[in-house]
N, C-alpha and C positions, 0 to 999 in steps of 0.2 A: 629256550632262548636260542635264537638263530646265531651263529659266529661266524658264518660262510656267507658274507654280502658282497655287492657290489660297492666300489666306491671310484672315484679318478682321483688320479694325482694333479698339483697344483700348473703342470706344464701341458694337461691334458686339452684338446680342442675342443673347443663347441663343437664338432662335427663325431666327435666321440661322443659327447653329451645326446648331442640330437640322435644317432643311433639307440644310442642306451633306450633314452626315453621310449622312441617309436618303438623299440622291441619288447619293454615292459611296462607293467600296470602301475610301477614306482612314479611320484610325486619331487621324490628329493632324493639327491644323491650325495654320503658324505665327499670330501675334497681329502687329500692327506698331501703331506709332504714327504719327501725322499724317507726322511725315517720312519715314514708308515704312521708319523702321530696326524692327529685329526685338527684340521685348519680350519676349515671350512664347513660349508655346504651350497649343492647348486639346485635349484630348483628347475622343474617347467618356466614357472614363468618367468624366471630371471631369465633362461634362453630365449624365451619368444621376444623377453624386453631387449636383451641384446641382439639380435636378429631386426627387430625394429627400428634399432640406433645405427644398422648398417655393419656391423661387427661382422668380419671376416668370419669364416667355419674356419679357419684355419689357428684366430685368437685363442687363447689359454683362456680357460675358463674361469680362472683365478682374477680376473679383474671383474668380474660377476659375480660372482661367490660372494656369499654369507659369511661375516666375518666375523669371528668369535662365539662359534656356536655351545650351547646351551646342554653338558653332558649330564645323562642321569643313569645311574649306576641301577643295575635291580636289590641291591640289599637296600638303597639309598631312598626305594620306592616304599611311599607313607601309605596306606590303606585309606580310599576315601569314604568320609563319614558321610552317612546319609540322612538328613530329619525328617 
């Protein structure tokens, strides 16, 4: 299991986001808050959508962001059955 990822915090820019992306193979990036808990998430193409709507690189990513994202824990993962 990976523990060493990448993520931006909630005041981060699109232009940190846009970097991020351009430098790696990643899809989505989680978002966290000052206390490192997990808020979010930003994808590619919420960037592009945002970039399309004229959104500064300078805007916080956090009005883009995926909100209330969907956590799964590995003890929490169920084996899936095949027929």
């Amino acid at each position: 299991m990976t523990t060493n990822f990448s993520f931006l915090k909630t005041h981060s820019s699109f232009r940190e986001a846009v970097l991020y992306f351009h430098q790696s193979k990643v899809g989505i990036l989680p978002v966290v808050d000052e206390q490192n808990q997990l808020v979010g998430a930003i994808t590619r193409y919420s960037v592009f959508r945002a970039l399309l709507e004229d959104i500064s690189l300078d805007s916080a990513v956090f009005t883009h962001m995926i909100r209330e994202p969907v956590t799964l824990f590995e003890d929490e993962v169920k084996p899936r059955l095949h027929s």
